[in-house]
C-alpha positions in Angstrom: -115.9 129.3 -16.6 -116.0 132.5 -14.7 -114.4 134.5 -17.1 -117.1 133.2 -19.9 -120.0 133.8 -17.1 -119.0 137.3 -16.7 -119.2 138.2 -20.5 -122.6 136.2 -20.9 -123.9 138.8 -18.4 -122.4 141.2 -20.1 -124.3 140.2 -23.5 -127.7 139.5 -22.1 -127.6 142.5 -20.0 -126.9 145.2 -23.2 -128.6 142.8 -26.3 -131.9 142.2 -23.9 -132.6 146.0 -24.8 -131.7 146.5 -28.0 -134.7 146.4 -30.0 -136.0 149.5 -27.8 -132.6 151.7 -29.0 -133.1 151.9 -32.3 -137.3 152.6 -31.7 -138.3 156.2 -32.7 -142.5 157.7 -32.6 -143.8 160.2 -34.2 -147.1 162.3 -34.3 -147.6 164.4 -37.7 -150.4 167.3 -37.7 -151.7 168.9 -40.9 -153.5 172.0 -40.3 -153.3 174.9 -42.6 -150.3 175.6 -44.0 -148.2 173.9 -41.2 -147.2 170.8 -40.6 -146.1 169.8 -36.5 -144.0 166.9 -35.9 -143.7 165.9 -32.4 -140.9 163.5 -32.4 -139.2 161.3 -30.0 -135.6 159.8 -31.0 -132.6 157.8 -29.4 -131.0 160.2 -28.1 -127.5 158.6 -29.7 -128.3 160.0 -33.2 -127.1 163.0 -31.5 -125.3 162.5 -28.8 -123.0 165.1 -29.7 -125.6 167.9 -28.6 -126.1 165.9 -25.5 -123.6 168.3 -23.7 -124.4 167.1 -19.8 -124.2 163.4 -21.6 -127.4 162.3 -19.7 -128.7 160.5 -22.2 -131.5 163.1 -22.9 -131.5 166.7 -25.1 -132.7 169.1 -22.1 -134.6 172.4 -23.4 -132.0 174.4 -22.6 -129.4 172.3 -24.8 -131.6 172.4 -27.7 -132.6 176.2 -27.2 -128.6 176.9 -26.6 -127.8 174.4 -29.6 -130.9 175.7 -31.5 -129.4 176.5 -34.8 -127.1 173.4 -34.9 -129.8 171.4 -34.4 -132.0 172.6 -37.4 -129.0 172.0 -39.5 -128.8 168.6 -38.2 -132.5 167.7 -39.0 -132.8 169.8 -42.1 -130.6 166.7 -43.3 -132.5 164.4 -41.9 -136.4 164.9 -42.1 -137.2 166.6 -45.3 -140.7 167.7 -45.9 -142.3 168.8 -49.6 -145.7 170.4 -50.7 -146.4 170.5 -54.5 -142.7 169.8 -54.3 -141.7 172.8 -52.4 -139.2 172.2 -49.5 -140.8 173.6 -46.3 -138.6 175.5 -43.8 -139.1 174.6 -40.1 -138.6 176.0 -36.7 -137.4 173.6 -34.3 -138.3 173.5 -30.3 -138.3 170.7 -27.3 -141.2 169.4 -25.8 -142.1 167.4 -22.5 -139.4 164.1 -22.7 -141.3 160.5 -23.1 -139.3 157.6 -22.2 -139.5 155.5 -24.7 -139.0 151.5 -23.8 -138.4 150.0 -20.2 -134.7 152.1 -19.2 -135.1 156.0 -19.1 -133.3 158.4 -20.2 -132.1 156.6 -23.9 -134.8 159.3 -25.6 -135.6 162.6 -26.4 -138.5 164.6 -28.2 -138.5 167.6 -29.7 -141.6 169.6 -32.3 -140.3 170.7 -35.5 -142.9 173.1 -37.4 -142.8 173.1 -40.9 -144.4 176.1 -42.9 -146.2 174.6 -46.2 -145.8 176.6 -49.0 -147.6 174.4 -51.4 -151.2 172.8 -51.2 -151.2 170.7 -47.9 -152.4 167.6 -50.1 -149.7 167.6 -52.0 -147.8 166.3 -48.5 -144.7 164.8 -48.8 -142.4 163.4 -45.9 -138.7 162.0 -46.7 -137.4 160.3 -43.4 -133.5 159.3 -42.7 -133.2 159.6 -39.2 -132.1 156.3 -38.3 -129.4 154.5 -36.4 -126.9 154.1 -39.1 -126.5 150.4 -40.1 -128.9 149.2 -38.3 -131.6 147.2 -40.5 -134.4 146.9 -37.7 -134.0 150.9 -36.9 -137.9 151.9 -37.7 -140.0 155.1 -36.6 -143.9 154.6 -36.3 -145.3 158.1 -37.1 -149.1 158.8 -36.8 -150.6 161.1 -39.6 -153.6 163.4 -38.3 -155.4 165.5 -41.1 -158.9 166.8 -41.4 -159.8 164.8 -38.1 -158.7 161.3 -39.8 -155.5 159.4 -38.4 -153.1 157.2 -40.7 -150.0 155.2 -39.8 -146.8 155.2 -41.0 -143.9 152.8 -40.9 -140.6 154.6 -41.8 -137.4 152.5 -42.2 -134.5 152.2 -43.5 -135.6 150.8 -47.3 -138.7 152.6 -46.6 -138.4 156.6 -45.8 -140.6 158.5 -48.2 -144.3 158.8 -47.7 -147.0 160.7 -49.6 -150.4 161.6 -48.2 -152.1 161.6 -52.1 -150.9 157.7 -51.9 -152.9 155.0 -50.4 -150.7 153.0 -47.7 -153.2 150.6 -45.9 -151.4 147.8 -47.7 -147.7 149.3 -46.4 -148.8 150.3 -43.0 -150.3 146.3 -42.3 -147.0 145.0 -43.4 -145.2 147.5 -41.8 -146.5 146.5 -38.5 -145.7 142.8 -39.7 -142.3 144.1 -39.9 -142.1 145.6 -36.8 -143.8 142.6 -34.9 -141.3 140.3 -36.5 -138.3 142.4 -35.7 -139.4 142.9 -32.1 -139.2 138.9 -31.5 -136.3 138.5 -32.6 -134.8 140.9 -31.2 -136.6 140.3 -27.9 -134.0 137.9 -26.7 -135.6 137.1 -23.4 -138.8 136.1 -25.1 -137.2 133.5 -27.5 -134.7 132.2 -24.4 -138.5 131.7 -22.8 -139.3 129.7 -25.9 -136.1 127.8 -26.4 -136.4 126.9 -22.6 -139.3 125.4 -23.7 -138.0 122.8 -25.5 -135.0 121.7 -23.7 -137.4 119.9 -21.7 -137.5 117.1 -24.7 -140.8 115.7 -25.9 -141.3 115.0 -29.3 -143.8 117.8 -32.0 -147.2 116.9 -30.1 -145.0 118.5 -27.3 -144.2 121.2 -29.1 -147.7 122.0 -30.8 -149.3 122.4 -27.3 -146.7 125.0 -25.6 -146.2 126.9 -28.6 -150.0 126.7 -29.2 -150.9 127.6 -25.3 -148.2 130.2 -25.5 -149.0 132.0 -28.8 -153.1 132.2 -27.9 -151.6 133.4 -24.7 -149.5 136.5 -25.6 -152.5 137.2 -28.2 -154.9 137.6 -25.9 -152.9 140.0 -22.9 -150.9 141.8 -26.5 -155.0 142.9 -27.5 -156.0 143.9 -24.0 -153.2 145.4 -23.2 -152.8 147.6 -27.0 -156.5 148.1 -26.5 -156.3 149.7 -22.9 -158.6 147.4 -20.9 -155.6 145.8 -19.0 -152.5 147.5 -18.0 -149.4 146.8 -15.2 -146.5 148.6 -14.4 -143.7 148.0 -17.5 -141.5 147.0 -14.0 -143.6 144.6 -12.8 -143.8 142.9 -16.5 -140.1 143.2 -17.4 -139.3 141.4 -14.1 -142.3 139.0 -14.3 -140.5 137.7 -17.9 -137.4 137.0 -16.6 -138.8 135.0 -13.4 -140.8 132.7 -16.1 -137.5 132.0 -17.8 -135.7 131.2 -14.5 -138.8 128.8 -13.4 -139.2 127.1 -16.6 -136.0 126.5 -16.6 -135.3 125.6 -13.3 -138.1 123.0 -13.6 -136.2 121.4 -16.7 -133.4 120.8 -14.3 -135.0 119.5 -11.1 -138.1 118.0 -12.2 -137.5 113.9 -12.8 -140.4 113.3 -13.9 -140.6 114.9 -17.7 -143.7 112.3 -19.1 -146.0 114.5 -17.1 -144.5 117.7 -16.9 -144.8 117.6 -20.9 -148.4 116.8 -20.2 -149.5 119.5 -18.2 -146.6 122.9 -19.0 -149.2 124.2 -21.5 -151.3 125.3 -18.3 -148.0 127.0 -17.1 -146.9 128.1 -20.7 -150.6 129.6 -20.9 -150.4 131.7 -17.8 -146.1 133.2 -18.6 -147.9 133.7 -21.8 -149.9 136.7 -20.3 -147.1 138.2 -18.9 -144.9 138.1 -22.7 -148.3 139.4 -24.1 -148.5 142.6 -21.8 -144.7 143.4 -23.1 -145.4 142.8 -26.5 -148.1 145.4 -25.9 -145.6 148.3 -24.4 -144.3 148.3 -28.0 -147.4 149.6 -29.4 -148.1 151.6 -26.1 -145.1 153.6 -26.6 -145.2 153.9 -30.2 -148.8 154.6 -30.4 -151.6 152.0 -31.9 -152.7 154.0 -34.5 -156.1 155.9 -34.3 -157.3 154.2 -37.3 -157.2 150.5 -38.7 -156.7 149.3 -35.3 -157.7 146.1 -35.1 -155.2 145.5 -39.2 -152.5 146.8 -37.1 -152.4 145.2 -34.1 -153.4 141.6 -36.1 -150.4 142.8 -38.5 -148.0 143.1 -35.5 -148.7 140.0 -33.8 -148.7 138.0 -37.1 -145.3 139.3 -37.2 -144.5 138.2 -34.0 -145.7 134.5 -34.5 -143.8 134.8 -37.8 -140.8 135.5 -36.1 -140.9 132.9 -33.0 -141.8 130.1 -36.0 -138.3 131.5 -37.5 -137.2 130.3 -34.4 -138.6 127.5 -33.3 -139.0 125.5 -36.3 -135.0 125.3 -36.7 -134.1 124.8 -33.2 -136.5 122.3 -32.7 -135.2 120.4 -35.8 -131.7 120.8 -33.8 -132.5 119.1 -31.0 -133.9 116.6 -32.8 -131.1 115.6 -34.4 -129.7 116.3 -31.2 -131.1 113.0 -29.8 -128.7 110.9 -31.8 -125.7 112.2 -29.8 -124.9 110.6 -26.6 -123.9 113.9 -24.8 -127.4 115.2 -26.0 -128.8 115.4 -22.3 -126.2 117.8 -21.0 -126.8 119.9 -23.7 -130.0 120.3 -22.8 -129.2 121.3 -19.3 -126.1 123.2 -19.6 -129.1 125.5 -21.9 -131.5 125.4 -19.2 -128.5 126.4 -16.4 -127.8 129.2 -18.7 -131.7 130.3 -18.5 -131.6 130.0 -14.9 -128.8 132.7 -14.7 -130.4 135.1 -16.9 -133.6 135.2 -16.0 -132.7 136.1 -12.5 -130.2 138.4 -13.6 -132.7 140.3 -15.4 -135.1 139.6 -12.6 -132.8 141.8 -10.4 -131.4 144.4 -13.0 -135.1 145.2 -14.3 -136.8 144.7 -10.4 -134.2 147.1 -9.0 -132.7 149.2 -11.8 -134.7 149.8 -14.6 
């Protein structure tokens, strides 16, 4: 038992993070004949330039390893005008930390020199974590004051500014809001904490219900600026929620009113998930344009995701009831939840 508690910790403590490794942002200015992309990167795609192995590139490594580097993203990041390949200069900028643990990023400005007609923009994109489906890098276009957004991904890595993409960028922030959920591992423990508490589907309509108008509303105030917390304080308020909810599957007897009244409680840890769910855009960048058809594209996405979810395990447990060991099942889950909510309570309170 200790032996398998030990690895479980090991698990949740490196999967919990995940979907913020593979994350890059870009910003792309037109102007002239240049074109500027500020970019910022897991640091892992080349670690081997990393020669202090701090997890970020410091100016000094990328002016000492300036001509290694170029070669590296000349095979990367290709970019075209009236199908002329641009040459670039390449230079480090101020570091962002991209996600809730530092130093797993680093940015850098590569200036391309257009030779063509700067309409005739053309961007090919393969800097991504290699085999890793849900790598993606949300780039923001700016050109003749007007902003567009870009998804780049790994079956998607060529963009085009004489193309229209309003279509691609909405389901590309579909993509990305499904991909964060279910790779958000401590948001869908919340969720599957949920329903080892039993109850039949009116059950489950109201929590999911209380929890997805929730998340909506703090994800919108959040992306949109009006409310923000410390990603600290969030982070940490998450995993409590899972611990509590949890805890209150195992200690509470009596579960005919608890299922009653948890969508008030459900509502109010929905706030908290919502503000996270907004750091993704906040660190990415809501795009300057289309606003409110991205962020409704990334939270559809998220809901898509947490029904991908929900729908089957809640079917489990179902069928769960005809077993007679059905109960413990249930609360060896919620013991589970317990632990790792207040291990990440501690690792994100006092280490991240």
């Amino acid at each position: 038992m200790k032996k398998l508690l030990i690895l479980f910790f090991f698990l949740i403590s490196n999967n919990v993070f995940a979907h913020w490794s593979d994350l890059s942002a870009a910003e792309i200015v037109l102007g002239g004949k240049s074109a500027q992309l500020t970019l910022t990167f897991p640091t892992r795609l080349t670690e081997q330039f990393d020669t202090d192995k701090n997890g970020v590139l410091s100016s000094q490594e990328v002016e000492s390893q300036n001509a290694a580097l170029q070669v590296f993203f000349k095979q990367k990041i290709q970019v075209f005008s009236s199908a002329q390949s641009a040459n670039f200069r390449l230079e480090s900028a101020p570091q962002k930390n991209l996600g809730p643990k530092a130093n797993t990023h680093s940015t850098v400005v590569l200036t391309f020199a257009l030779l063509g007609d700067t309409k005739d923009f053309r961007i090919n994109y393969n800097l991504f974590v290699e085999g890793v489906s849900t790598a993606s890098c949300v780039a923001t276009l700016l050109y003749n004051g007007e902003a567009r957004e870009i998804v780049f991904r790994p079956d998607s890595r060529e963009f085009a500014l004489a193309e229209k993409t309003d279509s691609t960028d909405f389901f590309g922030f579909i993509k990305l809001g499904i991909e964060h959920i279910l790779t958000g591992y401590d948001h869908l423990l919340f969720v599957l904490t949920l329903l080892m508490l039993g109850g039949g589907l009116p059950y489950l309509l109201k929590v999911i219900t209380a929890f997805t108008v929730a998340h909506s509303i703090s994800l919108s105030l959040a992306a949109l600026n009006i409310v923000h917390l410390p990603s600290r304080f969030v982070e940490s308020g998450i995993a409590l929620t899972i611990a509590f909810v949890a805890a209150e599957n195992l200690l509470r007897k009596d579960t005919t009113a608890l299922t009653r009244s948890r969508w008030g409680l459900t509502f109010a840890f929905g706030l908290i998930h919502g503000l996270e769910f907004a750091g993704v855009l906040e660190d990415i960048g809501l795009p300057q344009t289309n606003v409110a058809l991205s962020l409704f594209g990334f939270n559809l996405g998220v809901e898509i995701g947490q029904l991908a979810v929900v729908i089957p395990a809640f079917a489990l447990l179902q069928l769960l009831k005809r077993i007679s060991w059905e109960a413990r099942v249930r609360q060896s889950i919620s013991f589970f939840a317990v632990c790792a909510g207040l291990f990440w309570f501690f690792e994100r309170a006092l280490f991240s």
